[in-house]
N, C-alpha and C positions, 0 to 999 in steps of 0.2 A: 348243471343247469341252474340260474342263476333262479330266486325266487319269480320273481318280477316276469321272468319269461316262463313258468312254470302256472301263474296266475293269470297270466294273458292267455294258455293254452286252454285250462281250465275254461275263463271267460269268453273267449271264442267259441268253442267249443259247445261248451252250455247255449249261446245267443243263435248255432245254427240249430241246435237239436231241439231249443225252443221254437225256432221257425217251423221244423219237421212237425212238430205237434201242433201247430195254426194253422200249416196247410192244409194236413191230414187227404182226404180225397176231395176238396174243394180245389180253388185255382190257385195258383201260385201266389205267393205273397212276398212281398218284400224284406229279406234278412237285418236284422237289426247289423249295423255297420260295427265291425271287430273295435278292440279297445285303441283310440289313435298309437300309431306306434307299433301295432305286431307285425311282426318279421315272421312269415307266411312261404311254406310251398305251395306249388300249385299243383294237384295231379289232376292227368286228363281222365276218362270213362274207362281206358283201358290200361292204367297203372302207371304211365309213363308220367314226368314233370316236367312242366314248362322251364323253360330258359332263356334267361336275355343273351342273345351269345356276349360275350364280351364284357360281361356288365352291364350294359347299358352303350345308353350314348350313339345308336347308331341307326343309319335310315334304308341301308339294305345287308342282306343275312342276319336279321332282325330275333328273330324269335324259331324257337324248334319246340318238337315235344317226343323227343325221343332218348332223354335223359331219363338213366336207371336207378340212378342215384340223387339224393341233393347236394349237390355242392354249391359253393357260392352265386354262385350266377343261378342258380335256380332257388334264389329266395329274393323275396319282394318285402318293401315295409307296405302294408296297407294302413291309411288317413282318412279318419273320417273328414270328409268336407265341411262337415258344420249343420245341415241342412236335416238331418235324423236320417238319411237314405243314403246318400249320394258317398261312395269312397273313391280316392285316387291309390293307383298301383306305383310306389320307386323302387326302382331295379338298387343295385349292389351300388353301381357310381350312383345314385339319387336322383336319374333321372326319371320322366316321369313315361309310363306305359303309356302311347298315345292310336286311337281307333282313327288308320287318315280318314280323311273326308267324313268325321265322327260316324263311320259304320257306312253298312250299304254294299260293301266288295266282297270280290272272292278273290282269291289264290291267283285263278286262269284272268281275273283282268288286270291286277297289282301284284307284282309277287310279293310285296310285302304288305302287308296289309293292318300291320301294326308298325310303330317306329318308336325306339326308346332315346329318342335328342332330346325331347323338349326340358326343357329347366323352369318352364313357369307352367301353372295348372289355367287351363282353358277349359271349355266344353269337348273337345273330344278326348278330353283326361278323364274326363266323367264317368264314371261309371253305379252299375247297381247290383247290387247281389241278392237276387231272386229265388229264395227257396223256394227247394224240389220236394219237401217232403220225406228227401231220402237220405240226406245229410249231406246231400251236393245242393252245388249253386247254378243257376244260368248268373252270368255275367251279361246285363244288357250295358250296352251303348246307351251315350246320349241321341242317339236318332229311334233307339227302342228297337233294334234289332240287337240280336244275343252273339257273342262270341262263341263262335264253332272251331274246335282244333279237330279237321280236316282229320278224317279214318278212324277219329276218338282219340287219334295224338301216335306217336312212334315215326312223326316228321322229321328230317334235316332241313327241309327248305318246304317252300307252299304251305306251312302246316297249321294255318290260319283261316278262317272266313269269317266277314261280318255282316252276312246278308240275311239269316234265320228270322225268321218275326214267330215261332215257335220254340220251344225246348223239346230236343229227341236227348239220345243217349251220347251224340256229340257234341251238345252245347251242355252238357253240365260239368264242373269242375269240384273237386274236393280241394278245401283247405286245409292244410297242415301249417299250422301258428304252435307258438311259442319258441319258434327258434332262434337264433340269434348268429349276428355275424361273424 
């Protein structure tokens, strides 16, 4: 492992277990945004990791969470946007993780509820990472609702929703940074 990815895991790492000690048993507070540039897994609540199938690039059979493993398609670079909050997700081809209609859906009215086309960053690339306290994240949307991987994740298809305006045990994710492609 290359230094640089070994101090990015560090770094990240540190910036969520920081947030775990501000939230403490108050409300949720906003994750200090990872170092621009880490290449990140994502696991859902019940162990599995997210996947852009394909890479990227695509606007249906989009996203699962029923990967055992990480392999390439289940690593993301996470960007800070500039803003001290605000991160964009790129899949393996660079493109960017996109919430349609910026949040709002479920599974049973879009089946896909995420899309990994876009090549330029908008507001529904937006994203926020919302410490739990527990060394997980909610992921909200720019509409302020949290990404949910539908059963806690172990999806092939549907395995998505963006309608929560809460964090349970389905809308938190664990980051795994300092990987590399």
């Amino acid at each position: 492992m290359k230094l640089r990815s070994k101090i990015s895991a560090v770094v990240v790492t540190g910036a969520l277990a920081g947030t775990t000690a501000l939230a403490g048993a108050g409300p949720a507070q906003a994750a200090p945004p990872p170092p621009n540039g880490s290449v990140c897994a994502i696991q859902t609540s019940n162990g599995r990791f997210v996947t852009a199938v394909g890479g990227g690039g695509r606007i249906t059979n989009v996203m699962r969470t029923d990967a055992t493993v990480i392999g390439p398609n289940e690593k993301f670079t996470l960007e800070a946007i500039g803003d001290g909050v605000h991160v964009d997700l790129r899949t393996r081809l660079a493109n960017y993780v996109t919430a349609v209609n910026s949040g709002g859906l479920t599974h049973n009215q879009v089946a896909d509820v995420l899309h990994t086309d876009a090549t330029r960053l908008d507001t529904w690339e937006t994203l926020e990472l919302v410490g739990q306290g527990d060394g997980t994240v909610g992921i909200r949307l720019f509409d302020r609702h949290f990404l949910t991987a539908v059963d806690g994740g172990g999806r092939s298809s549907g395995a998505f929703d963006t309608n929560r305006s809460v964090v349970k045990s389905w809308e938190k994710f664990r980051f795994i940074c300092g990987l590399s492609f």
